[in-house]
C-alpha positions as CSV (number, residue, x, y, z in Angstrom):
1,X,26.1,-4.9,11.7
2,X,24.0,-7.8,10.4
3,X,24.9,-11.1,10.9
4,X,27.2,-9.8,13.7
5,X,24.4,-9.5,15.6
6,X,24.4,-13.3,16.2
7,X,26.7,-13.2,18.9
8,X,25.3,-13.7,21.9
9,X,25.1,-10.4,24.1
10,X,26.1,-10.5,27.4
11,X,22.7,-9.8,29.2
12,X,20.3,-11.5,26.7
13,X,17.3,-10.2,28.8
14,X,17.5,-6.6,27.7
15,X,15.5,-8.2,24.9
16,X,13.6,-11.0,26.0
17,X,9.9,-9.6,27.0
18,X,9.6,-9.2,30.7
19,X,6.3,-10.0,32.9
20,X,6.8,-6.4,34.0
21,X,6.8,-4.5,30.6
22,X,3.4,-2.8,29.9
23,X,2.1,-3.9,26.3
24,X,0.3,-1.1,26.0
25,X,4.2,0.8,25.6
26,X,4.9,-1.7,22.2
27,X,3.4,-2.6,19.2
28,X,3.6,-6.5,17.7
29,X,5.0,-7.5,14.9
30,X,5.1,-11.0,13.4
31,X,7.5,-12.4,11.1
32,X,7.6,-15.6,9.8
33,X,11.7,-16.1,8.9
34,X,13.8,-18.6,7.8
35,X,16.8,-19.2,9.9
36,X,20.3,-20.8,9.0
37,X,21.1,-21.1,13.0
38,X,19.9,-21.7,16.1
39,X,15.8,-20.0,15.8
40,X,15.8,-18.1,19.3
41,X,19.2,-16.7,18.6
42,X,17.9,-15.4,15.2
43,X,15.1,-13.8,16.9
44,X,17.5,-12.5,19.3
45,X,19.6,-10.4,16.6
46,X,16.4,-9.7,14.8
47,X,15.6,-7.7,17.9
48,X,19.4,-6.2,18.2
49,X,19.5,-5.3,14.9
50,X,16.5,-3.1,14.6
51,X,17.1,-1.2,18.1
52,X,20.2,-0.8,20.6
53,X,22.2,-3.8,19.1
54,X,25.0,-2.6,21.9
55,X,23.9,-2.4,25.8
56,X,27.5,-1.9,27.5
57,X,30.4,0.3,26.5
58,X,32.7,0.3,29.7
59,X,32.5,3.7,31.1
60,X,29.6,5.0,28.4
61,X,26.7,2.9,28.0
62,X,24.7,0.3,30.4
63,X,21.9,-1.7,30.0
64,X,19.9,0.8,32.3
65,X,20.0,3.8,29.9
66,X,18.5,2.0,27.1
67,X,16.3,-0.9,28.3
68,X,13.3,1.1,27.4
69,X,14.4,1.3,23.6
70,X,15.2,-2.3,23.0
71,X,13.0,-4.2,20.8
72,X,11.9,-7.4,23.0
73,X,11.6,-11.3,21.7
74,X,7.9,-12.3,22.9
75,X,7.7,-15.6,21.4
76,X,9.8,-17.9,18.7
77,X,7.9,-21.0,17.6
78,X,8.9,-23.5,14.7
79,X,6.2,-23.8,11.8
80,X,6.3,-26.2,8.4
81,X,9.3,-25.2,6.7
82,X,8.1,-23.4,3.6
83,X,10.4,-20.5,3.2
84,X,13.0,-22.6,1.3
85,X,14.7,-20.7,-1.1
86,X,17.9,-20.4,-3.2
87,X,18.8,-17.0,-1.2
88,X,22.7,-17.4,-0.1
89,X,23.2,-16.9,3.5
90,X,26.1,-15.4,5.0
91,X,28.3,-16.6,8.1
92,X,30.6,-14.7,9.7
93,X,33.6,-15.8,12.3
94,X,32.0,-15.5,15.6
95,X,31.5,-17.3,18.2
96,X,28.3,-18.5,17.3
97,X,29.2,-20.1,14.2
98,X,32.7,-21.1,15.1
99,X,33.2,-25.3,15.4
100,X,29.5,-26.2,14.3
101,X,27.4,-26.4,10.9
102,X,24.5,-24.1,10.3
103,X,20.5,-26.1,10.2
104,X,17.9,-24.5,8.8
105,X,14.4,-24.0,10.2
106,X,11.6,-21.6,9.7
107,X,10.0,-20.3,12.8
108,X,7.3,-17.4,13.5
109,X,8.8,-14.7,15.9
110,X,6.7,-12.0,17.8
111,X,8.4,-8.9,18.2
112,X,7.4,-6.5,20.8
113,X,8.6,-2.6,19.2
114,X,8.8,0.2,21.6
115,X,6.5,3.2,20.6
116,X,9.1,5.3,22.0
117,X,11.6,4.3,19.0
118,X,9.5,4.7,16.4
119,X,7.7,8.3,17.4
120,X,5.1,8.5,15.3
121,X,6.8,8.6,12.1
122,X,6.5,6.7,9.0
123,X,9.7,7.3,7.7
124,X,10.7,5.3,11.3
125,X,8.5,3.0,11.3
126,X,9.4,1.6,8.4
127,X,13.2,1.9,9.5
128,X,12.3,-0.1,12.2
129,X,9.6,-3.1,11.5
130,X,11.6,-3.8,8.5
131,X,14.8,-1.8,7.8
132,X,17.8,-4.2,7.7
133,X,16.0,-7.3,8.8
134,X,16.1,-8.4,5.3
135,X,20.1,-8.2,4.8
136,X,20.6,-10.1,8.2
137,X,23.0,-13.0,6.6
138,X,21.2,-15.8,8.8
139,X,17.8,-15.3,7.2
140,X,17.5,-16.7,3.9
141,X,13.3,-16.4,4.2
142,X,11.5,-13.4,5.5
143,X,7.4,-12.6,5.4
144,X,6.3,-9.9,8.1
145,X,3.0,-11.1,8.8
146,X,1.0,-8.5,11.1
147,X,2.3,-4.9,12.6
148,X,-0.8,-3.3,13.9
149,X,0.2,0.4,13.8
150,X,-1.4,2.4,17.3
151,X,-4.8,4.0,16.6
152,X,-3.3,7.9,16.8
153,X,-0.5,6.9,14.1
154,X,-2.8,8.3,11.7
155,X,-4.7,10.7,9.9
156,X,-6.6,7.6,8.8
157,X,-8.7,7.9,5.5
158,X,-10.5,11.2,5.7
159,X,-13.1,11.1,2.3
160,X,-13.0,6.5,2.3
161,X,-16.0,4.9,0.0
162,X,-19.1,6.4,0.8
163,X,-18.1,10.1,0.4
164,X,-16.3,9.2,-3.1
165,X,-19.5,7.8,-4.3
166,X,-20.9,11.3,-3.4
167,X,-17.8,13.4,-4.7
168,X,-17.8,11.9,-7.9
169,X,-21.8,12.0,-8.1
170,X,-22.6,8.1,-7.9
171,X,-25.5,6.7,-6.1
172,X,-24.7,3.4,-6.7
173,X,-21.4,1.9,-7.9
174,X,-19.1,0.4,-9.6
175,X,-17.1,4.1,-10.9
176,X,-16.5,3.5,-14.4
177,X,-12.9,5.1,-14.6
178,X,-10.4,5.3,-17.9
179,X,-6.9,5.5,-17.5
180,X,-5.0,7.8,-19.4
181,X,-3.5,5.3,-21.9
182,X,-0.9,5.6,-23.9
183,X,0.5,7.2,-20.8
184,X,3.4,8.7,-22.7
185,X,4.1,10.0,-26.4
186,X,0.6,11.3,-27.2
187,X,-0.3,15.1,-27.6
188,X,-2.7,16.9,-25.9
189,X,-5.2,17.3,-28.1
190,X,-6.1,13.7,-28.7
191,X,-5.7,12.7,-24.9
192,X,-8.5,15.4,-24.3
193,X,-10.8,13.8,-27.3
194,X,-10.1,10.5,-25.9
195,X,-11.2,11.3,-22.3
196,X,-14.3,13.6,-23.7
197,X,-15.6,10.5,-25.8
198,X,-15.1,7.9,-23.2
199,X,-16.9,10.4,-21.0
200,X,-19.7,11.2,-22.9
201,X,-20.4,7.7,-23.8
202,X,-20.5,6.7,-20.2
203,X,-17.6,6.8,-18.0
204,X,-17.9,8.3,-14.3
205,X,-14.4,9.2,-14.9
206,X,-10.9,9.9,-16.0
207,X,-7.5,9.8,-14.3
208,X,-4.0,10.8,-15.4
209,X,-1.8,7.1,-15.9
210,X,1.1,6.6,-13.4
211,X,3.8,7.1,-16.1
212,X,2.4,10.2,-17.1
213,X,5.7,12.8,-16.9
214,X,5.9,16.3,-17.1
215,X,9.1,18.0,-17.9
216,X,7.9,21.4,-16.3
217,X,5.6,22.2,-14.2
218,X,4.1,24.5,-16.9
219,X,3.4,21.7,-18.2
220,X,1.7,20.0,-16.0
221,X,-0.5,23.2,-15.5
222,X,-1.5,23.2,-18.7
223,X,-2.5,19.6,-18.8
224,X,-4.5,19.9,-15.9
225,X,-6.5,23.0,-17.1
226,X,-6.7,21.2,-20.2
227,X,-8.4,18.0,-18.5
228,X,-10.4,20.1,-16.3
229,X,-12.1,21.7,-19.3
230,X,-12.5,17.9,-21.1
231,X,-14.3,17.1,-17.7
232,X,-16.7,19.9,-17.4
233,X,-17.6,19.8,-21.4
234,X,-18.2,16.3,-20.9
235,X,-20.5,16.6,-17.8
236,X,-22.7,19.3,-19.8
237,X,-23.2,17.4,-22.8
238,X,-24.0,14.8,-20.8
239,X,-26.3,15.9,-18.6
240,X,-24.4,13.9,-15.4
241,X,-21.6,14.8,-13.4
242,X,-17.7,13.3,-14.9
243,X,-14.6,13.6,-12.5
244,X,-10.8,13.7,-13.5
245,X,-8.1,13.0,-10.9
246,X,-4.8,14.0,-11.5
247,X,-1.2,12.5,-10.9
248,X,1.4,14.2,-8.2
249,X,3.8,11.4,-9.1
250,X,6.7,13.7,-9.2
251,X,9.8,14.8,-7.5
252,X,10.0,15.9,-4.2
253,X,10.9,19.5,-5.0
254,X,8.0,19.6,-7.6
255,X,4.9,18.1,-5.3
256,X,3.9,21.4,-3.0
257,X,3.6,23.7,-6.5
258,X,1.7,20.7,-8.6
259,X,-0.4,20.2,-5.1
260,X,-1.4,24.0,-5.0
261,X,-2.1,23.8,-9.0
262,X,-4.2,20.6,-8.1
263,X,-6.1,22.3,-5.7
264,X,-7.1,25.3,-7.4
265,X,-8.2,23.7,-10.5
266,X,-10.6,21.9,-9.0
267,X,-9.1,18.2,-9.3
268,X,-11.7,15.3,-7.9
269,X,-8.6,14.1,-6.6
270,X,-5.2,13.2,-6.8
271,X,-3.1,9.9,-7.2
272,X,0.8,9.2,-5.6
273,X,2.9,6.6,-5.1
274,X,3.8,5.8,-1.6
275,X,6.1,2.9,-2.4
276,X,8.4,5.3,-4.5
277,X,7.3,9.0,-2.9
278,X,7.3,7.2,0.8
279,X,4.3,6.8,3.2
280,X,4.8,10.2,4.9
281,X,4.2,11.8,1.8
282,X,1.1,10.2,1.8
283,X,0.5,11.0,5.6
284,X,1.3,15.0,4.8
285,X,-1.3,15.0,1.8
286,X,-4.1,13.0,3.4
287,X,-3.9,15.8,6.6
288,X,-4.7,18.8,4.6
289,X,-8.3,16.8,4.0
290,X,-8.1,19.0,0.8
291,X,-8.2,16.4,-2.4
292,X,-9.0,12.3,-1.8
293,X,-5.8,10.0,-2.5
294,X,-5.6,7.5,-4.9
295,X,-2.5,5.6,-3.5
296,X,-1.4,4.0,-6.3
297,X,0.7,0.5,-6.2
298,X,3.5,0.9,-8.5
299,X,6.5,-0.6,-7.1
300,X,4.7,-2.2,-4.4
301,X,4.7,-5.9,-5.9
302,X,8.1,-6.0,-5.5
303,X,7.8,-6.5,-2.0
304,X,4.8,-8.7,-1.4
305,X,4.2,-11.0,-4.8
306,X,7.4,-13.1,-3.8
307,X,5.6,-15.5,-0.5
308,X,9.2,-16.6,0.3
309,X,10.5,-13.0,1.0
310,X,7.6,-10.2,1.4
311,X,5.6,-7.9,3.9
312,X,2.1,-9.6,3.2
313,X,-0.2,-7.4,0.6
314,X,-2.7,-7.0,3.7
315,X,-0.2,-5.6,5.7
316,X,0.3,-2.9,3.6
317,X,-3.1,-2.2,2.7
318,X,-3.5,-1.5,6.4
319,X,-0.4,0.9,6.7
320,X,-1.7,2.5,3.7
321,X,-4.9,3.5,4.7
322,X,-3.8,4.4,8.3
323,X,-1.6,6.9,6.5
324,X,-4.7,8.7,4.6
325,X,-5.5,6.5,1.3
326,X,-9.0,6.9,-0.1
327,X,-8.2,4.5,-2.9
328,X,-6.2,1.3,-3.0
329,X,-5.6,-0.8,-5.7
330,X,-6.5,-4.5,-5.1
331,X,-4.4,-7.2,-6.2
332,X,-3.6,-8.3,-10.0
333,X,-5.7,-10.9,-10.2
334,X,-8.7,-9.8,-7.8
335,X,-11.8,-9.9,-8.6
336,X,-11.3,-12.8,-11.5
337,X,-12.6,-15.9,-9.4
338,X,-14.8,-15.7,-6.9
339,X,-14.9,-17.2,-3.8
340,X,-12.0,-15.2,-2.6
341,X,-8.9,-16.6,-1.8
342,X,-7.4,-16.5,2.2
343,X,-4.9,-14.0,0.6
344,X,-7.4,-12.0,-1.2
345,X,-10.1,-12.1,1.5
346,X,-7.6,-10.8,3.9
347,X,-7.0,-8.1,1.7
348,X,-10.2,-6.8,1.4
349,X,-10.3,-7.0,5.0
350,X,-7.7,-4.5,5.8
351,X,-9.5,-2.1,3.0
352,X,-13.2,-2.2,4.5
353,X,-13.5,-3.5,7.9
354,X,-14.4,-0.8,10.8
355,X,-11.1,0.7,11.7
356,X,-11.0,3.8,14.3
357,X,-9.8,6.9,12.4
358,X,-9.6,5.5,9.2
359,X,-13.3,4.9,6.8
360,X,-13.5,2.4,4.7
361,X,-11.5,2.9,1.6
362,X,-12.8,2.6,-1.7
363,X,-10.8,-1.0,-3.6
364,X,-9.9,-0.5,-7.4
365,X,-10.1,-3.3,-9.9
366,X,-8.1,-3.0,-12.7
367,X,-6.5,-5.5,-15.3
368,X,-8.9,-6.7,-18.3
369,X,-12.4,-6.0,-16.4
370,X,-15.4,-7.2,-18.7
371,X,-19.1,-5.9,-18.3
372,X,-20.5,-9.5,-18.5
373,X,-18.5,-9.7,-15.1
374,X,-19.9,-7.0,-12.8
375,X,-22.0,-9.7,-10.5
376,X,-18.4,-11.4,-10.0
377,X,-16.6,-8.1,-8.7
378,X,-19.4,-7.0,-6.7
379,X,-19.5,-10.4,-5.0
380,X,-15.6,-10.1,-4.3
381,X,-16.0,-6.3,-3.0
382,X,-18.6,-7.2,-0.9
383,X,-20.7,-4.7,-1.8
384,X,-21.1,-2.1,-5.5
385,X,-19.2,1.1,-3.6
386,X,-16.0,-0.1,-5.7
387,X,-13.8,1.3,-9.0
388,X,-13.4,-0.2,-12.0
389,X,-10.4,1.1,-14.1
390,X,-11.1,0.0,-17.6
391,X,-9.0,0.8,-20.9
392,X,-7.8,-2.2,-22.7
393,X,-11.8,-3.3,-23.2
394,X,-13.1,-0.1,-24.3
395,X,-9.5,0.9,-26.5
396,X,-9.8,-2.9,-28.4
397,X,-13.9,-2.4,-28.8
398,X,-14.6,-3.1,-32.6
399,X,-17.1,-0.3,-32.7
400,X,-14.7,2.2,-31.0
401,X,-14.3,3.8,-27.8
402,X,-17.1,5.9,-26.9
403,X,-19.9,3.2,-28.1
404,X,-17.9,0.5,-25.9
405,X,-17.9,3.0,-23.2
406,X,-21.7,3.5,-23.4
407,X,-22.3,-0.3,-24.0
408,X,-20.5,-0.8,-20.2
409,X,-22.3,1.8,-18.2
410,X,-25.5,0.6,-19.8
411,X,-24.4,-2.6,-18.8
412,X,-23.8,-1.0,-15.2
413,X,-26.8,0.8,-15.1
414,X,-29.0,-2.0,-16.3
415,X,-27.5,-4.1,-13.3
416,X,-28.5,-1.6,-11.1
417,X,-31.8,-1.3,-11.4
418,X,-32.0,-5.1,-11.2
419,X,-30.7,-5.0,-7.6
420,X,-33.1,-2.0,-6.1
């Protein structure tokens, strides 16, 4: 349909909200768009498009039979232009755009979403708060603010911070954790040397990269068992617990086998890609309360680093962990300056404040962290129950990897007995 939508239709009040409407039937959404028309027409075939963009079809369809599945305009308000952007709009012959020339303005618009319409589903719900609003011709700017999901959308993070500080044996954090690097083109045999050394020097743990690939699922076994042993050879010659979580970024057809091979090896936990697998797959996982979730970010920039056209990162971190994610992976550059930006503190908002059905998640800095910075990311987390994924300081270390990996959880350690 898209721009097609911006003709007026002919009762304009099937989605307008009504006094009589029951919010507690809808959930909000705010976008912030920019518009090449007329802003409360915009809003208008915002709302078409994403529900019953036709009312009445002479001797079919009325307004009646669907006025409970229509998405409703709440409110359209003009804000500071900032969405500018070189994005090409798109008219199209109708009667809206016939005889005058398109203005630009960029407006917040409250959408009210009929629970009925989305069902419960994840796979819907994202069809519907977002689906083909970005392709509508007349928006040449689009950031989705806020979509509260309803508290039963769920499962909600099931294992959250505190139980992965006991799962993985820490009393008091940061988790030290190595990523598997180089994630592809290295044999067996020295990926298990590298993850026993940075182990036994110090490392809480190790976890398989998200470019890791396994041809068969043979495979895949027998790196697992293989990292499993590492692990457990690690913990006794070091006296301490170590934890390995595994990757199920795979195809769809390949998840439920390398899930049951996951779960009888005794995995700390697991790590997929909801941006790429989809949140549902997430949702599935997180239910079985089997394995904690590292839900990792790949893909996900792409639609929240651009501010002119993006669902906002806190936004997702929210959906995210409503859907079952134990871990989530904060932004690039979190954790580098401190105090927190509005972006970032928002951010860490969606990841730790009190949510009903969901714990706290546990945030994961990654990206060049230093040991002469731990008071820094502790002062952005808010607190020590956080991860640290470190591999490019402990790889480059001029005495090698297993003395840099003790030198940073002697760092760690030393910290922590300054603060009890």
């Amino acid at each position: 349909m898209s721009s097609g939508n911006l003709v007026r239709p002919s009762d304009p009040s099937c989605f307008l909200w009504q006094d009589h409407l029951k919010a507690e039937d809808y959930i909000m959404a705010t976008y912030r768009v920019r518009c090449e028309c007329d802003a409360e027409l915009a809003a208008i075939g915002m709302a078409m498009e994403q529900s019953a963009s036709t009312v009445s079809i002479m001797g079919y369809v009325n307004p009646d039979q669907v006025t409970e599945s229509t998405i409703r305009v709440v409110t359209v308000c003009q804000v500071e232009d900032t969405l500018k952007s070189n994005i090409v709009p798109y008219m199209l012959n109708t009667d809206v755009y016939a005889g005058q020339t398109p203005t630009g303005c960029t407006c917040e618009v409250v959408l009210a979403i009929p629970k009925k319409i989305v069902a419960g589903s994840w796979v819907q719900w994202l069809n519907v708060v977002i689906g083909e609003l970005p392709r509508l011709g007349f928006i040449t700017g689009f950031q989705l603010l806020k979509a509260q999901l309803p508290e039963d959308f769920g499962p909600g993070a099931s294992w959250g911070a505190l139980r992965l500080m006991e799962r993985f044996g820490v009393s008091k954090g940061p988790i030290l954790c190595r990523s598997m690097r180089p994630a592809v083109g290295v044999d067996i045999d020295t990926m298990a040397r590298l993850n026993y050394d940075v182990l036994v020097g110090g490392f809480h743990c190790v976890k398989d990269d998200e470019l890791m690939v396994f041809r068969t699922t043979v495979d895949f076994a027998a790196h697992v068992e293989r990292m499993i042993s590492v692990r457990d050879a690690a913990g006794k010659a070091s006296g301490e617990k170590k934890s390995y979580i595994a990757t199920l970024i795979c195809e769809p057809d390949e998840l439920e086998r390398r899930w049951e091979i996951c779960c009888t090896a005794g995995v700390d936990g697991v790590l997929i890609a909801p941006f790429i697998q989809g949140f549902g797959t997430l949702s599935m996982l997180a239910r079985k309360q089997e394995l904690p979730i590292l839900a990792h970010n790949t893909c996900g920039e792409l639609l929240s680093r651009n501010p002119v056209w993006c669902v906002h990162e806190n936004v997702w971190t929210h959906w995210l962990r409503t859907a079952g994610a134990d871990w989530l992976v904060t932004s690039g550059g979190f954790g580098h300056y401190y105090p927190l930006s509005d972006t970032e503190h928002e951010l860490l908002k969606a990841m730790i404040e009190p949510l009903k059905g969901a714990a706290p998640v546990m945030p994961i800095l990654q990206g060049g962290k230093r040991p002469d910075e731990l008071e820094q990311y502790k002062n952005c987390c808010k607190g020590s129950d956080f991860m640290l994924i470190v591999a490019s300081w402990v790889d480059s270390h001029h005495q090698g990897l297993a003395s840099a990996a003790q030198e940073f959880r002697d760092t760690v350690d030393a910290y922590t007995e300054v603060e009890d």
